[in-house]
PDB file of the backbone (N, CA, C, O) and the ligand in Angstrom, with CONECT records:
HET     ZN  A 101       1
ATOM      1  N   UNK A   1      21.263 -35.238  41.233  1.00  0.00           N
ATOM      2  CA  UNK A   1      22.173 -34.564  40.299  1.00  0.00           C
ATOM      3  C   UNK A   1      23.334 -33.923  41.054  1.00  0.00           C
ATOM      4  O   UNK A   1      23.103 -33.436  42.161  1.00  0.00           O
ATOM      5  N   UNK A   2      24.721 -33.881  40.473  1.00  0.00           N
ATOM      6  CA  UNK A   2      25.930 -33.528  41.295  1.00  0.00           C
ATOM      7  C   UNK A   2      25.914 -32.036  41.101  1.00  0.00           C
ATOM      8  O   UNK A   2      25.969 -31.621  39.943  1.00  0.00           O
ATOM      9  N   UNK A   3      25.859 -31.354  41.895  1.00  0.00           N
ATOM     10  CA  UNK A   3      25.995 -30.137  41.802  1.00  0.00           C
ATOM     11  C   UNK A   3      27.426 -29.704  40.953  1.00  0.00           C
ATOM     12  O   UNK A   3      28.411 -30.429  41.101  1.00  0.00           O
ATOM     13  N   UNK A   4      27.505 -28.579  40.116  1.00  0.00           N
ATOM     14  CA  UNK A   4      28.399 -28.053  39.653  1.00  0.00           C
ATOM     15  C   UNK A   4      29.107 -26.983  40.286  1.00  0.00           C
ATOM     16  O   UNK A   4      28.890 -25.777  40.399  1.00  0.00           O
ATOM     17  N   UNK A   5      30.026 -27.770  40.673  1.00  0.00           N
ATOM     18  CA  UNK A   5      31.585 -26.347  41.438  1.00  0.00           C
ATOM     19  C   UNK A   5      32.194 -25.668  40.090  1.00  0.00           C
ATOM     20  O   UNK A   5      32.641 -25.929  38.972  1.00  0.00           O
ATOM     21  N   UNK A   6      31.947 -24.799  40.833  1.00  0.00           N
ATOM     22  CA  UNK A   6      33.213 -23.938  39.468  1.00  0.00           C
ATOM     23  C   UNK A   6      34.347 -23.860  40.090  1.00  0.00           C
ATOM     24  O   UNK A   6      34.514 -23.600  41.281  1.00  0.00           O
ATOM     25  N   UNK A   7      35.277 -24.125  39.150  1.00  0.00           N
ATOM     26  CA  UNK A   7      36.924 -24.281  39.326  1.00  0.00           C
ATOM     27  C   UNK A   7      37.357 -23.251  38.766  1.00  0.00           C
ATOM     28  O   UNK A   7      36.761 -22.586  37.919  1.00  0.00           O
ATOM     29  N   UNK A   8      38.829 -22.986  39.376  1.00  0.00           N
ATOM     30  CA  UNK A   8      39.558 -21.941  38.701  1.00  0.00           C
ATOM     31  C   UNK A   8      41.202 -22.890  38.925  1.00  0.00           C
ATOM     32  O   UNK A   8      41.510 -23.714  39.787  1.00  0.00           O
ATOM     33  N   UNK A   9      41.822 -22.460  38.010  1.00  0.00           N
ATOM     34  CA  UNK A   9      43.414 -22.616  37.876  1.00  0.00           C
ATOM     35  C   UNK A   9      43.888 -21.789  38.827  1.00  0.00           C
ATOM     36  O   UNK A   9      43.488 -20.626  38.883  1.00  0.00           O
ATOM     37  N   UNK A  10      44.912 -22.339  39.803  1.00  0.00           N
ATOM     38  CA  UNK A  10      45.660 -22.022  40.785  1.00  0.00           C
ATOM     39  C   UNK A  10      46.663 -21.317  39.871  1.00  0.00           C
ATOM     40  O   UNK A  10      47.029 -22.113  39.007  1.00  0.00           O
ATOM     41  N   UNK A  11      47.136 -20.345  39.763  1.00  0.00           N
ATOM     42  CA  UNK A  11      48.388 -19.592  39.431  1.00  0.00           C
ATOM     43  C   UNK A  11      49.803 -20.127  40.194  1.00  0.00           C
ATOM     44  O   UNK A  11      50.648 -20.296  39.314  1.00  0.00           O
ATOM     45  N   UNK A  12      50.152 -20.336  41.053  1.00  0.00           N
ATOM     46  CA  UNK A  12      50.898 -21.084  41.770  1.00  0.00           C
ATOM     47  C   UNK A  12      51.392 -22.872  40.812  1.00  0.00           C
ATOM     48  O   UNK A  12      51.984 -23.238  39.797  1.00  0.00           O
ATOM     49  N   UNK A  13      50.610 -23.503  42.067  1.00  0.00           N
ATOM     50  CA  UNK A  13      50.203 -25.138  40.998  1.00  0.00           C
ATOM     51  C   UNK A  13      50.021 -25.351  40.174  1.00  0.00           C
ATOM     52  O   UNK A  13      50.237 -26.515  39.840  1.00  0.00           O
ATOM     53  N   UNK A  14      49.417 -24.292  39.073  1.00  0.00           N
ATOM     54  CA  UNK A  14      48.120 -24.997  38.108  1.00  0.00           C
ATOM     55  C   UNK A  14      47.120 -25.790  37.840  1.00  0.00           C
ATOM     56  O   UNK A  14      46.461 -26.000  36.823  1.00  0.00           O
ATOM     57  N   UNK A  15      47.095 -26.503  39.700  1.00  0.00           N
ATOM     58  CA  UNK A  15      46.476 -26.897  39.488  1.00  0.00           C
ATOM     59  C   UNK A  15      44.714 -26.366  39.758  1.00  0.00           C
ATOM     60  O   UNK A  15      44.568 -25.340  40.423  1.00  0.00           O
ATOM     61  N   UNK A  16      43.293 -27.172  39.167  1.00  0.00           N
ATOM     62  CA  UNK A  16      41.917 -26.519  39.177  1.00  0.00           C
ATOM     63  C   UNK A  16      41.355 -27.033  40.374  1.00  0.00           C
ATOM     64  O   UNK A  16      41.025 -28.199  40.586  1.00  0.00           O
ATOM     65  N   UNK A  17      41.296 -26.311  40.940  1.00  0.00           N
ATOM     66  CA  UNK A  17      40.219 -26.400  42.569  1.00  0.00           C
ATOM     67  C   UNK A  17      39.204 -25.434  42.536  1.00  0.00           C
ATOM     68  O   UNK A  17      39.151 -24.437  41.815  1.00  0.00           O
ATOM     69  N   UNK A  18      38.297 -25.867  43.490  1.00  0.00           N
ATOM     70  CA  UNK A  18      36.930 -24.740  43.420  1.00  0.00           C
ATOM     71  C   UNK A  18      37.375 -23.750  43.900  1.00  0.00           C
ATOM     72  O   UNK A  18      38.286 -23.637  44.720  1.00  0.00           O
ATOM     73  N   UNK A  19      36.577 -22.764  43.278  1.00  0.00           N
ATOM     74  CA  UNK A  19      36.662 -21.113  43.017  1.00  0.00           C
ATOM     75  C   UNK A  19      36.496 -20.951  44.221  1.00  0.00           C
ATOM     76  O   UNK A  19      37.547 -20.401  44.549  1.00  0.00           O
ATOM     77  N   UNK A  20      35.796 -21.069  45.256  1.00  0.00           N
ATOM     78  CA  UNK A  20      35.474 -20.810  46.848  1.00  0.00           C
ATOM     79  C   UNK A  20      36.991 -21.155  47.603  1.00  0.00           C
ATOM     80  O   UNK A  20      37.336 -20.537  48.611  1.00  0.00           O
ATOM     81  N   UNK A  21      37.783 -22.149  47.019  1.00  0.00           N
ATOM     82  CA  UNK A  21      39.100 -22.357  48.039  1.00  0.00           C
ATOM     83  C   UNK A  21      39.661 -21.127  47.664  1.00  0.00           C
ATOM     84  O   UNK A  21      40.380 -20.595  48.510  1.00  0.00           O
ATOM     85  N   UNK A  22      39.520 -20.624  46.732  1.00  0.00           N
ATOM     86  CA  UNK A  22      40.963 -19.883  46.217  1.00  0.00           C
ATOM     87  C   UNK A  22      41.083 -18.460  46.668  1.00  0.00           C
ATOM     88  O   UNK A  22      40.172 -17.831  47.207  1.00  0.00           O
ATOM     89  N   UNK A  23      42.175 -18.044  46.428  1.00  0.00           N
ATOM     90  CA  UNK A  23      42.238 -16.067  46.551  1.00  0.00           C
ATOM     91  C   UNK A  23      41.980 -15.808  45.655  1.00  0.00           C
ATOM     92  O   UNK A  23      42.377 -16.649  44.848  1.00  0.00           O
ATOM     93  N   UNK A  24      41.105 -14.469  44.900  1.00  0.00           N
ATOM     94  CA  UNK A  24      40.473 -14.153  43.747  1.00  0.00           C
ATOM     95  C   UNK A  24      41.641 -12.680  43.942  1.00  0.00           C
ATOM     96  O   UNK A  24      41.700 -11.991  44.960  1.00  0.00           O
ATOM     97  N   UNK A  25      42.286 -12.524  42.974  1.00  0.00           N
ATOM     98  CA  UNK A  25      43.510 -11.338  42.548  1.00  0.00           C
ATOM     99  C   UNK A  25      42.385 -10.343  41.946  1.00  0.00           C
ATOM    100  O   UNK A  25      41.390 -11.064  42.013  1.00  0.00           O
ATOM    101  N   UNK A  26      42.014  -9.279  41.473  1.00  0.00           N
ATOM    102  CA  UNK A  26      41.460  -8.814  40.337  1.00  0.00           C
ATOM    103  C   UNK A  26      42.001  -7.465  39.789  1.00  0.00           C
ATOM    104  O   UNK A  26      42.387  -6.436  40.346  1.00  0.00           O
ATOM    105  N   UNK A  27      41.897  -7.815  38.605  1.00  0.00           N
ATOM    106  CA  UNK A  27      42.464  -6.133  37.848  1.00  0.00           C
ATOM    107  C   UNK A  27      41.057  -4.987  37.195  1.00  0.00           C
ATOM    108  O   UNK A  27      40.417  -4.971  36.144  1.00  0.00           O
ATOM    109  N   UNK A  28      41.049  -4.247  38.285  1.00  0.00           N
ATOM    110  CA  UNK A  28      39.916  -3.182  37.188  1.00  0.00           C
ATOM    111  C   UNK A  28      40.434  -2.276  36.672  1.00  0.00           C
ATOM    112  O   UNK A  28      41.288  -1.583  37.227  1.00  0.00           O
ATOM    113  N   UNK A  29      40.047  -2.122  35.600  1.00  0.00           N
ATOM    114  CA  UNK A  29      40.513  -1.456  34.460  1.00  0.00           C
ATOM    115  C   UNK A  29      39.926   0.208  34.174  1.00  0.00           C
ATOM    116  O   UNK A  29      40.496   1.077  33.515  1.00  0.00           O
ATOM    117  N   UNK A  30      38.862   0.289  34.763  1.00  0.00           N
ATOM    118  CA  UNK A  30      38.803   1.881  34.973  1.00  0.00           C
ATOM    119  C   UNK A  30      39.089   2.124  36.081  1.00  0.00           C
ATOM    120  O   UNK A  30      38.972   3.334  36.280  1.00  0.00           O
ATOM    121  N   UNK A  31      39.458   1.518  37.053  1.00  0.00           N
ATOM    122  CA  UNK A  31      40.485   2.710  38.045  1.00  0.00           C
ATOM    123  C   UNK A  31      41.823   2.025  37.603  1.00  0.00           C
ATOM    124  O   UNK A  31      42.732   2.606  38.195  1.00  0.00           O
ATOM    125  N   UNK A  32      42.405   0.845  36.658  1.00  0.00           N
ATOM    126  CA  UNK A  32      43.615   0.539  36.752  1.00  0.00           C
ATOM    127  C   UNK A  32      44.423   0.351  37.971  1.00  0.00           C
ATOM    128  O   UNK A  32      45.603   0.691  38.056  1.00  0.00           O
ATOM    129  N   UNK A  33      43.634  -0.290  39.056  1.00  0.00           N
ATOM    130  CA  UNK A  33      44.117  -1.056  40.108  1.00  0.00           C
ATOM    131  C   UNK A  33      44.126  -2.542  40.253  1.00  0.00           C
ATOM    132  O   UNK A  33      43.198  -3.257  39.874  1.00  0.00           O
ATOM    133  N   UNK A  34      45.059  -2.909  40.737  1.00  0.00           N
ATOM    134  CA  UNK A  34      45.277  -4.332  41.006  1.00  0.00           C
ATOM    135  C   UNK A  34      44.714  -5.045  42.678  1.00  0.00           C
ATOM    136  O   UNK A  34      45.395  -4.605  43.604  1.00  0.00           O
ATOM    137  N   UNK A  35      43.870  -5.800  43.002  1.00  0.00           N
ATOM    138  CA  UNK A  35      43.507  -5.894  44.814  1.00  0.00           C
ATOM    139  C   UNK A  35      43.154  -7.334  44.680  1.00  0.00           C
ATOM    140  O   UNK A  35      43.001  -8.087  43.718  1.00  0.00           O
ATOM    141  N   UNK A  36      43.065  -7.478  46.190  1.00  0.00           N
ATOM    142  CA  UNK A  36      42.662  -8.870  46.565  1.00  0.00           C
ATOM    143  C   UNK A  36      40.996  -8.848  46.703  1.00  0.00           C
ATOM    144  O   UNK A  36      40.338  -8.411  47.647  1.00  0.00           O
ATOM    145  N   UNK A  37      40.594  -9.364  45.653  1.00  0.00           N
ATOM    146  CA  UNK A  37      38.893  -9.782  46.064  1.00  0.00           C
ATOM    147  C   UNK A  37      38.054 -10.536  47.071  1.00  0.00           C
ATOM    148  O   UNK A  37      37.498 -11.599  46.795  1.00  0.00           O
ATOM    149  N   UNK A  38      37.981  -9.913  48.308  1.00  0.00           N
ATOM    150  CA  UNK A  38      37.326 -10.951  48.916  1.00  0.00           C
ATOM    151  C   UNK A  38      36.128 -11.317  49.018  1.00  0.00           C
ATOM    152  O   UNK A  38      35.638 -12.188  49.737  1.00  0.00           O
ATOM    153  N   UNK A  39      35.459 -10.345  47.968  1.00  0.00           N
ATOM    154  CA  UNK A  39      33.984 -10.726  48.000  1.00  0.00           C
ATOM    155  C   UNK A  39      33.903 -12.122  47.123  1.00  0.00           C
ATOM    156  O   UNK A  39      33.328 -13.172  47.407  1.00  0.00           O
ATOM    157  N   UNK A  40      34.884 -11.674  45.647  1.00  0.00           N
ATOM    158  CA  UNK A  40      34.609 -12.659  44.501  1.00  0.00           C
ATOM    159  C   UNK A  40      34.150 -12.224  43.933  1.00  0.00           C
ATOM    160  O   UNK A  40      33.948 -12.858  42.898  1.00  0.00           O
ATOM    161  N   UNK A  41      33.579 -10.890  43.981  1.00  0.00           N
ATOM    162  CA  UNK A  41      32.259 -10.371  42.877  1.00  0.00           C
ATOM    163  C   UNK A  41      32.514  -9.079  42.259  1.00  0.00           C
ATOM    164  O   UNK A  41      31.691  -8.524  41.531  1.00  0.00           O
ATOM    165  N   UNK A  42      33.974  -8.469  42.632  1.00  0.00           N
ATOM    166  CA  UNK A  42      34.285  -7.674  41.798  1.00  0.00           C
ATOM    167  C   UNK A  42      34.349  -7.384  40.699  1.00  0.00           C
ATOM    168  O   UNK A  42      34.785  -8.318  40.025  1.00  0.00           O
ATOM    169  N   UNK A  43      34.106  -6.447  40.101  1.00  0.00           N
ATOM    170  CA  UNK A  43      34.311  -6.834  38.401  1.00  0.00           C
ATOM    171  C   UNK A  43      35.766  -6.356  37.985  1.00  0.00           C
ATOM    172  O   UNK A  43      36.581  -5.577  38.478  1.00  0.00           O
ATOM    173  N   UNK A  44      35.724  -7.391  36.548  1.00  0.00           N
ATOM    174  CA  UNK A  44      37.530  -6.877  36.130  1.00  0.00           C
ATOM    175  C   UNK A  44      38.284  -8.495  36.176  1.00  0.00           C
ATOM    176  O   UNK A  44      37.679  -9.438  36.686  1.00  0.00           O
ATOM    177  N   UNK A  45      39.633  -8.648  35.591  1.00  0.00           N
ATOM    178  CA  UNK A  45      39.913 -10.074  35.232  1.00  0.00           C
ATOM    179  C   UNK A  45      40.399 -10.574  36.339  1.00  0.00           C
ATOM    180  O   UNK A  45      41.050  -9.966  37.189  1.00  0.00           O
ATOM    181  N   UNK A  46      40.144 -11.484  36.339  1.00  0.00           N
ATOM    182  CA  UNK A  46      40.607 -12.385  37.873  1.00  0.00           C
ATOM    183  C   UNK A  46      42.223 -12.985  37.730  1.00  0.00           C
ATOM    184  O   UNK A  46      42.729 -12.931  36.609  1.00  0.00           O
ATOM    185  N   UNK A  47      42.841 -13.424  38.609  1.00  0.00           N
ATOM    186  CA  UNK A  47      43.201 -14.731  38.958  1.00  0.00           C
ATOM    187  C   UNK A  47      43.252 -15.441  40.680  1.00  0.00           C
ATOM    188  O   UNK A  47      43.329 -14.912  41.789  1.00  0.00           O
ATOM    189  N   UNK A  48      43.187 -16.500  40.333  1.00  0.00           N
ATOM    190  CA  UNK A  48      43.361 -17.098  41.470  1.00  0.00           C
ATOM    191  C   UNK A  48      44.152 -17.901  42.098  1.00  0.00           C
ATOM    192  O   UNK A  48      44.354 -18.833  41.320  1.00  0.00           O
ATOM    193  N   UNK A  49      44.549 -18.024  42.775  1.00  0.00           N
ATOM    194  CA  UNK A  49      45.863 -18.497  43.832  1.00  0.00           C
ATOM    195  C   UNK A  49      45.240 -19.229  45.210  1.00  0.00           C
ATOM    196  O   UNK A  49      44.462 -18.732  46.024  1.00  0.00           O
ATOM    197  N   UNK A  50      45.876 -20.665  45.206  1.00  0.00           N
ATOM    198  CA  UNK A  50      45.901 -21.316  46.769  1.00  0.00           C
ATOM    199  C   UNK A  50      45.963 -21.351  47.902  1.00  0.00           C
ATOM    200  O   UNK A  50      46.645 -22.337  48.182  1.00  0.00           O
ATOM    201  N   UNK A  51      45.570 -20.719  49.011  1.00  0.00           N
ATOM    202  CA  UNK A  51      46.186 -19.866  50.134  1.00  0.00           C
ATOM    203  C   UNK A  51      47.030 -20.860  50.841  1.00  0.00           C
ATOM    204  O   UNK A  51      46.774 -21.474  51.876  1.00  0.00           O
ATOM    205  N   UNK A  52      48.470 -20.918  49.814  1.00  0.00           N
ATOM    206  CA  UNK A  52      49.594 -21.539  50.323  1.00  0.00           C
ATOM    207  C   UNK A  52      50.799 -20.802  50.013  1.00  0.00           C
ATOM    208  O   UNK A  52      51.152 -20.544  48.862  1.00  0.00           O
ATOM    209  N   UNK A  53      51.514 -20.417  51.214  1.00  0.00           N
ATOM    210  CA  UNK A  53      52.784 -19.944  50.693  1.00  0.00           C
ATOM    211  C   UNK A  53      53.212 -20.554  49.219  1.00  0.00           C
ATOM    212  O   UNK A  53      53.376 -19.883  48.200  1.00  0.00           O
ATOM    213  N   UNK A  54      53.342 -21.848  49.333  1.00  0.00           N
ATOM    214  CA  UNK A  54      54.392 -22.424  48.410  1.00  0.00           C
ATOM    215  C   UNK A  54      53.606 -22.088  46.935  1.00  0.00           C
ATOM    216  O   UNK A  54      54.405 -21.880  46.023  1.00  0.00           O
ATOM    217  N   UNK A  55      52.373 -22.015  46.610  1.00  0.00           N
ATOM    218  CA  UNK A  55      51.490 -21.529  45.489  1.00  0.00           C
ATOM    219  C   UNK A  55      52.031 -20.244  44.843  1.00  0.00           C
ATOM    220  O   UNK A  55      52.193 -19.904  43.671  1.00  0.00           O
ATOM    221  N   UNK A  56      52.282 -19.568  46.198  1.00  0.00           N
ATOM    222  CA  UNK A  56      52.363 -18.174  45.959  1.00  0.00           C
ATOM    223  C   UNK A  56      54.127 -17.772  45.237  1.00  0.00           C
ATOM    224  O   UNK A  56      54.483 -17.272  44.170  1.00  0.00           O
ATOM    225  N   UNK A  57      54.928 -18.323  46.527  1.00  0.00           N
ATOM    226  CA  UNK A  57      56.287 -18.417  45.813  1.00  0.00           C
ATOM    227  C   UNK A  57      56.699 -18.955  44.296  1.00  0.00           C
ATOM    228  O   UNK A  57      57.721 -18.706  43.656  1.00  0.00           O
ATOM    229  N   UNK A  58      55.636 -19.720  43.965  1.00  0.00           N
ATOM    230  CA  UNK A  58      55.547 -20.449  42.518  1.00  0.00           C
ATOM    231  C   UNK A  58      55.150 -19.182  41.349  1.00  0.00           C
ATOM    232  O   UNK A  58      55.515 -19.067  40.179  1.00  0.00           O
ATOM    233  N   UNK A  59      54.242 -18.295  42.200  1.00  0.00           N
ATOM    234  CA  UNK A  59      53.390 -17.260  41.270  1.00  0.00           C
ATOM    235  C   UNK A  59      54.316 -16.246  41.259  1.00  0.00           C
ATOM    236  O   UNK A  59      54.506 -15.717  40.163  1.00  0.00           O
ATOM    237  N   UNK A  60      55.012 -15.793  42.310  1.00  0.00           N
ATOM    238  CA  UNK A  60      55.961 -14.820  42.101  1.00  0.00           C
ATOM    239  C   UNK A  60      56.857 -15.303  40.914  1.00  0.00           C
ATOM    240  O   UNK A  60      56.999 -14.692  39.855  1.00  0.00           O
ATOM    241  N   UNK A  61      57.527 -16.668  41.299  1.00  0.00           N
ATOM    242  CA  UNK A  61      58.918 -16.854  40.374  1.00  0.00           C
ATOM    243  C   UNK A  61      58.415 -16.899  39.298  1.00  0.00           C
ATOM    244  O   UNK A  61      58.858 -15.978  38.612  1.00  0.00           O
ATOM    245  N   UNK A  62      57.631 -17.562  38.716  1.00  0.00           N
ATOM    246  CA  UNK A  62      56.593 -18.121  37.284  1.00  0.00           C
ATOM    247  C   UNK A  62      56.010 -16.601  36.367  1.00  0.00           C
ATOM    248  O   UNK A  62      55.886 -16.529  35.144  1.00  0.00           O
ATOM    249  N   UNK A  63      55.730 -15.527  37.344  1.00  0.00           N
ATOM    250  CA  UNK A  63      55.088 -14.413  37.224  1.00  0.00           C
ATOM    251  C   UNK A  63      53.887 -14.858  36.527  1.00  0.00           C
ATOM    252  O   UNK A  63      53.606 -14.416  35.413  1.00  0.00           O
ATOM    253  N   UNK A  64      53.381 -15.462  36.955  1.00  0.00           N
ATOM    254  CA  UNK A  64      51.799 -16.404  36.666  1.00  0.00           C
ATOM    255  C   UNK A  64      50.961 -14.915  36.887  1.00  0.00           C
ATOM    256  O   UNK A  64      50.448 -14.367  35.911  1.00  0.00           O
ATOM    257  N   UNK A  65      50.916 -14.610  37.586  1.00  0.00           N
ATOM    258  CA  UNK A  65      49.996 -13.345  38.169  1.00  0.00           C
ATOM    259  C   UNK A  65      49.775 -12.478  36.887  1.00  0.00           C
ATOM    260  O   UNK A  65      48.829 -12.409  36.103  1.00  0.00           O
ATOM    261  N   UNK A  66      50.836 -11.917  36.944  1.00  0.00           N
ATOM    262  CA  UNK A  66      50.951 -10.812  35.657  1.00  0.00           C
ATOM    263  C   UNK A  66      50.511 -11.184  34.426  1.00  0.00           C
ATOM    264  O   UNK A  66      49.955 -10.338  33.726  1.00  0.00           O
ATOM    265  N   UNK A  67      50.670 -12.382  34.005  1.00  0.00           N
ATOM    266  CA  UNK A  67      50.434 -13.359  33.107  1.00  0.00           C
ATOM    267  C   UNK A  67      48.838 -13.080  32.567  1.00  0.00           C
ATOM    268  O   UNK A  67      48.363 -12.698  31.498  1.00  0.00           O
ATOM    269  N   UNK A  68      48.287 -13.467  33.846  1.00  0.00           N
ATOM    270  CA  UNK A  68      46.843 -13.989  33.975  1.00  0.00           C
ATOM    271  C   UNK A  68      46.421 -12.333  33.956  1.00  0.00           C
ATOM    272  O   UNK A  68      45.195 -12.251  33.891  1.00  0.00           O
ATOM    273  N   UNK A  69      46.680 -11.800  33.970  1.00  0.00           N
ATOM    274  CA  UNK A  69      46.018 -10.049  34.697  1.00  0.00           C
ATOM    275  C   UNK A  69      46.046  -9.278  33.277  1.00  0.00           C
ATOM    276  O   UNK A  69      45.230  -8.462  32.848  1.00  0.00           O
ATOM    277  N   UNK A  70      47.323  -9.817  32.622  1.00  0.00           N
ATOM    278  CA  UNK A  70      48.533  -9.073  31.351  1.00  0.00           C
ATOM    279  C   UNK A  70      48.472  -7.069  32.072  1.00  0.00           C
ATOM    280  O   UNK A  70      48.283  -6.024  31.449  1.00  0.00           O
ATOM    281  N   UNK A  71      48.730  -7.318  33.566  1.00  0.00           N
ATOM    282  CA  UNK A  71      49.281  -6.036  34.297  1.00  0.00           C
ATOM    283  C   UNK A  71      50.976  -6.517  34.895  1.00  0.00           C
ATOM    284  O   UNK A  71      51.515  -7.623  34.884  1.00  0.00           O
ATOM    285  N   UNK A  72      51.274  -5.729  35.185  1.00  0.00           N
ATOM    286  CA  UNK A  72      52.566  -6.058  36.623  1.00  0.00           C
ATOM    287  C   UNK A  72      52.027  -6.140  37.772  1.00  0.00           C
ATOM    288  O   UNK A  72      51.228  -5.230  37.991  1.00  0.00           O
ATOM    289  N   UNK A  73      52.152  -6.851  38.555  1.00  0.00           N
ATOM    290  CA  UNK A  73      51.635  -6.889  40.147  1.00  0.00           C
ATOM    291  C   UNK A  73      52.821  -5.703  40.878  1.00  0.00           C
ATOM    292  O   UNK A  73      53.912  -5.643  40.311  1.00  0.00           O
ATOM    293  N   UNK A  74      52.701  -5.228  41.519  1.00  0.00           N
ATOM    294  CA  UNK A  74      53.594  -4.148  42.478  1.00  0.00           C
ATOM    295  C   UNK A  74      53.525  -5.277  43.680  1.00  0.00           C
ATOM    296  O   UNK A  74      52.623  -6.085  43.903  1.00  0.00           O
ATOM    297  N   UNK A  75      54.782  -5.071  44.390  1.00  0.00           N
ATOM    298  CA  UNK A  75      55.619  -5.695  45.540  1.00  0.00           C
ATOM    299  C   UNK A  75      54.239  -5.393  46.879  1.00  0.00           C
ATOM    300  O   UNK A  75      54.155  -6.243  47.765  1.00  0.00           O
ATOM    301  N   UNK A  76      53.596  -4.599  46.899  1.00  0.00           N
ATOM    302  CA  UNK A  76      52.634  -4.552  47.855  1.00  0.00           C
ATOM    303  C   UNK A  76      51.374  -5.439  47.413  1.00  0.00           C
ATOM    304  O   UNK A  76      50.418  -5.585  48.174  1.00  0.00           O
ATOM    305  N   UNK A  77      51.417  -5.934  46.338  1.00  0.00           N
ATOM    306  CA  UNK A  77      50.299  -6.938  45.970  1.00  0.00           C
ATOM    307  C   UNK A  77      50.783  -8.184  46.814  1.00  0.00           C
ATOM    308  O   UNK A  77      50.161  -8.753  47.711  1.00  0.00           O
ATOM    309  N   UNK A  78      51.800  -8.419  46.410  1.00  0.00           N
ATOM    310  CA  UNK A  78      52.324  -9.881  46.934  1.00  0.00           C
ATOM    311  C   UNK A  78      52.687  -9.720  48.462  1.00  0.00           C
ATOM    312  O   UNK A  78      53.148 -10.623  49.159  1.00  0.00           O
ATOM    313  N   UNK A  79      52.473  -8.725  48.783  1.00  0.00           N
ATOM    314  CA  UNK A  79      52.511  -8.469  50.431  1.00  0.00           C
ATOM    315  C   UNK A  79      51.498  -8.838  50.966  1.00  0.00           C
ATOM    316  O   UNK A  79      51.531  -9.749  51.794  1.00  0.00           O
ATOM    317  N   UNK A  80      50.131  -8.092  50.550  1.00  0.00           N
ATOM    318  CA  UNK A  80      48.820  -8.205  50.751  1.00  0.00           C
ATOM    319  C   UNK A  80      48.286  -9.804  50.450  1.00  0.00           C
ATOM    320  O   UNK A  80      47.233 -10.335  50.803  1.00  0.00           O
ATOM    321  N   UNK A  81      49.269 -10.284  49.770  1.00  0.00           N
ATOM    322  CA  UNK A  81      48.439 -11.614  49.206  1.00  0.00           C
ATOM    323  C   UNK A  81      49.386 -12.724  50.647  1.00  0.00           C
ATOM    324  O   UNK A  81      48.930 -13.723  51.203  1.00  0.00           O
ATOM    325  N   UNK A  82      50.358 -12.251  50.812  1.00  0.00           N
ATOM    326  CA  UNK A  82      51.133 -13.423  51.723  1.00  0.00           C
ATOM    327  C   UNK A  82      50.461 -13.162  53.037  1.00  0.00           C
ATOM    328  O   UNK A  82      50.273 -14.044  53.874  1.00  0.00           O
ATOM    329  N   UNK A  83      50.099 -11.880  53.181  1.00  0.00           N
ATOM    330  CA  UNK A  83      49.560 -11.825  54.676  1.00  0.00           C
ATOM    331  C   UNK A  83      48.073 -12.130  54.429  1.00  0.00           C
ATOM    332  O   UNK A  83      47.581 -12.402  55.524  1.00  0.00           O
ATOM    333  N   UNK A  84      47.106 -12.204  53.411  1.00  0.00           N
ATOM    334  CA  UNK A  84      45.767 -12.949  53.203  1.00  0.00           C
ATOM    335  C   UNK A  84      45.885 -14.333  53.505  1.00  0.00           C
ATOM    336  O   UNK A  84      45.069 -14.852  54.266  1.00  0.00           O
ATOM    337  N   UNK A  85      46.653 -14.877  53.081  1.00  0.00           N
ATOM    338  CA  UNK A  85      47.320 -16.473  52.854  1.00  0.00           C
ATOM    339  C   UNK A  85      47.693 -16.686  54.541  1.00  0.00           C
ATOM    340  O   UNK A  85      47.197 -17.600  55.200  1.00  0.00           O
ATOM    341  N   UNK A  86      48.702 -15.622  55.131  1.00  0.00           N
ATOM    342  CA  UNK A  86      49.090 -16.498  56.511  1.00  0.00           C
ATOM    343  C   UNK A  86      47.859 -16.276  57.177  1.00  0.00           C
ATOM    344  O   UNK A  86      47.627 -17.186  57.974  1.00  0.00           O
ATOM    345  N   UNK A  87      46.774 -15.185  57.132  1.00  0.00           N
ATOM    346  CA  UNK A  87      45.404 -14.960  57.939  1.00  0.00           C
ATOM    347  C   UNK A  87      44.662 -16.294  57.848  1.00  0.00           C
ATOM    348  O   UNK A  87      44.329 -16.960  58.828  1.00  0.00           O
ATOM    349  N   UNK A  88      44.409 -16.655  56.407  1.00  0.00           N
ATOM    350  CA  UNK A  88      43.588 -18.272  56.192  1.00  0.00           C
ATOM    351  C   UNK A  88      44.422 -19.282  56.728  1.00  0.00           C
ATOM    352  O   UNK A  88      43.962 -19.987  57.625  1.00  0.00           O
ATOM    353  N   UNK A  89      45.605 -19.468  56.310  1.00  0.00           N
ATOM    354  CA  UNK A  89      45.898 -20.694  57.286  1.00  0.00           C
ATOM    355  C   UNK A  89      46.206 -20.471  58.891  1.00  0.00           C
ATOM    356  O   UNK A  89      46.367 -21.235  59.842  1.00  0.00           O
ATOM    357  N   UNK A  90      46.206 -19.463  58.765  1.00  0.00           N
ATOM    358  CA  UNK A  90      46.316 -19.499  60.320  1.00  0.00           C
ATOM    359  C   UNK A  90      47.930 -19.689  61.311  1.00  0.00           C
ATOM    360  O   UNK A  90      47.901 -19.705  62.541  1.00  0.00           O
TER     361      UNK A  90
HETATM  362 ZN    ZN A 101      47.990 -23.720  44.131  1.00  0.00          ZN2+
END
């Protein structure tokens, strides 16, 4: 039997890759903060993003992020997320 990956929509691409490639964004709602999940297991609404610049530049212009969250991301989110992104690729 094929094991089942769970996918998530790239905010960037759109396009669905497994939930394990991706950056997990999350919004919790009783402290009303926005962070980068690196466990995955935070609670609160997700999105997820490609750890590719060019994903990311797509999510800024698109405002995919905010979209997916229905918060504003602050300019230090997308800081934190470009320097997560250059850490994974290296
Ligand atoms: Zn992507």
């Amino acid at each position: 039997m094929p094991r089942r990956i769970p996918l998530r929509k790239c905010v960037g691409c759109n396009e669905r890759k497994a939930k394990f490639d991706l950056i997990r964004i999350v919004y919790n709602s009783a402290e009303d903060t926005i962070s980068i999940d690196k466990t995955g297991k935070a609670n609160g609404r997700g999105a997820y993003i490609c750890p590719d610049p060019a994903c990311l530049n797509k999510a800024v212009k698109s405002k995919n992020i905010e979209r997916s969250l229905k918060k504003s991301v602050s300019e230090k989110i997308y800081e934190d997320l470009k320097k997560e992104i250059d850490e994974m690729i290296g």
